[in-house]
N, C-alpha and C positions, 0 to 999 in steps of 0.2 A: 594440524600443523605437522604431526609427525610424516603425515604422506610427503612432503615436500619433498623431493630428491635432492635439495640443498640443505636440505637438514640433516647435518651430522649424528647431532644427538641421540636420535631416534636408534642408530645402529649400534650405539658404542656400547659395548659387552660390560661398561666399568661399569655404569651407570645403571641403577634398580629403574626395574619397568614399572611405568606410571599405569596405575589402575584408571581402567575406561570410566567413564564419569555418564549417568545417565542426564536427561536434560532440567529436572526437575533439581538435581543436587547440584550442577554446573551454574544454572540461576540464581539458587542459595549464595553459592560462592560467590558470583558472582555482586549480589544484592548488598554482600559483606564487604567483598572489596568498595561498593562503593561508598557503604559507609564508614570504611574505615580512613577514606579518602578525604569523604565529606568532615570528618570526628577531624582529621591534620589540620584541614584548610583553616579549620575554625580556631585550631589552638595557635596555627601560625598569624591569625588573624588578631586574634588577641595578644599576642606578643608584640606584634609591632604597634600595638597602639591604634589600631584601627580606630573612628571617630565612631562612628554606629555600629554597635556590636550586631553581629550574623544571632538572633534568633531564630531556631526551628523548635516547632512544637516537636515534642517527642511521639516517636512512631513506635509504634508497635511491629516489635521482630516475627518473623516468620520461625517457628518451632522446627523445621527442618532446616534452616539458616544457622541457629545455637547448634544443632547435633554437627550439620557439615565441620564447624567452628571446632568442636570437641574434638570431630574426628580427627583435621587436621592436627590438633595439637598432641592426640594420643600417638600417630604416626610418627611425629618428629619428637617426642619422646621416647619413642622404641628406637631409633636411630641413635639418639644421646645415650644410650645406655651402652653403647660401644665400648667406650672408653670417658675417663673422667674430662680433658678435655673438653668434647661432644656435651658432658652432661651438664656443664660449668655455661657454656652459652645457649643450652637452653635453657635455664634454671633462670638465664637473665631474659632471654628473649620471650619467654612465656608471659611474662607480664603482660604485653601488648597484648594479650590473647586473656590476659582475666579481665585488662581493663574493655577489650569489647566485649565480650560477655557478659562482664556487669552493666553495662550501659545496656546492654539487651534485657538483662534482667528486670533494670530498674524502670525501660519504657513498655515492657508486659506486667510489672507488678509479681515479678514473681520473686519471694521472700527466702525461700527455701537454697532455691538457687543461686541467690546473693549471696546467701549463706554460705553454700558451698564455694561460693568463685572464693569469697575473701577468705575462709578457712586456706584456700589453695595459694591464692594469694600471699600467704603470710607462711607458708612451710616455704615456699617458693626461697624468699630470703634467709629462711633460715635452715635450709636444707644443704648439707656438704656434699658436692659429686662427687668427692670419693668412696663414703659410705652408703653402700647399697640397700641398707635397711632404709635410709633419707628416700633414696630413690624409689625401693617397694612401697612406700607410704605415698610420695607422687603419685605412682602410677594407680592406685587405690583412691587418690584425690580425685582425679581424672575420669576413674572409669564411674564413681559415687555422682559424680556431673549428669552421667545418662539416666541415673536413678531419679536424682534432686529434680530434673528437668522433664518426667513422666511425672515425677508427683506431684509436679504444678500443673501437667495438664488433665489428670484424672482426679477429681473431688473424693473419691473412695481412697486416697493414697494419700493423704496429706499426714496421719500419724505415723505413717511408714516412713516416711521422709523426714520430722523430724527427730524418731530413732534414729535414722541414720546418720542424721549431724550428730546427735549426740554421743556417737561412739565413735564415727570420726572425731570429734573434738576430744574424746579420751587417748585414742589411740594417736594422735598428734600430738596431743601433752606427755602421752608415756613415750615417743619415740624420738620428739627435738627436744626435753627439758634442758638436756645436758649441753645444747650448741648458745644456751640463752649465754649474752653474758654480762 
């Protein structure tokens, strides 16, 4: 879309250059957007009372679908660190982004990962965007996701993984005690 000569966007100097996307990550994305489409229909379907509830067996995620998923949200985390602001809607908008990942988690069976989403999950709320120690522990959430999510898929890695929750979860207790209230 950017070739379009009707497309402004593509030129405007304000605007951060969008990184080329190969077709194997583009799919991912893609695969996510639809389930994250499919995940709405069914809650707006359940809302209104629908008479036959939408059963689907759970699918099994593609392992580069959670990383694309990750990466998006490390990127629009690095932009929220701008200013507090910026850090305040994501800190809200991130959620959408644990609760797909948990739902990936929980239709590959990966434990670890769960682990980590709801660890991130729960600083998420209890993280101030003004304080940037809140924020360095995020972005430490975040990047501990690409760990948790290699040690579900390698069998040699799984006590690696849960040392690593478990100092994430130290280092989440020694850094938000004080926001509890």
């Amino acid at each position: 879309m950017a070739n379009r000569p009707d497309d402004h966007t593509a030129n405007d100097p304000f605007l951060p250059a969008q990184p080329r996307l190969d077709r194997s990550t583009a799919a991912a994305r893609l695969e996510q957007a639809r389930a994250d489409l499919s995940r709405t229909a069914r809650a707006t379907a359940a809302s209104q009372g629908s008479a036959e509830p939408a059963v689907t067996p759970p699918v099994a995620f593609d392992s580069a679908a959670v990383a694309a998923r990750i990466d998006l949200m490390r990127g629009r985390f690095a932009k929220a660190r701008e200013d507090a602001v910026s850090a305040l809607l994501f800190l809200s908008d991130a959620q959408q982004d644990c609760d797909a990942l948990a739902e990936a988690a929980a239709a590959n069976r990966w434990a670890l990962l769960a682990s980590g989403i709801t660890l991130l999950s729960q600083s998420l709320r209890r993280a101030m965007p003004a304080e940037s120690r809140h924020l360095d522990l995020i972005g430490l959430l975040i990047d501990a996701l690409y760990a948790l999510r290699r040690a579900e898929t390698r069998p040699d890695m799984g006590r690696a993984g849960e040392d690593l929750l478990r100092g994430l979860r130290l280092a989440v207790g020694r850094e938000l005690s004080t926001t509890d209230a």
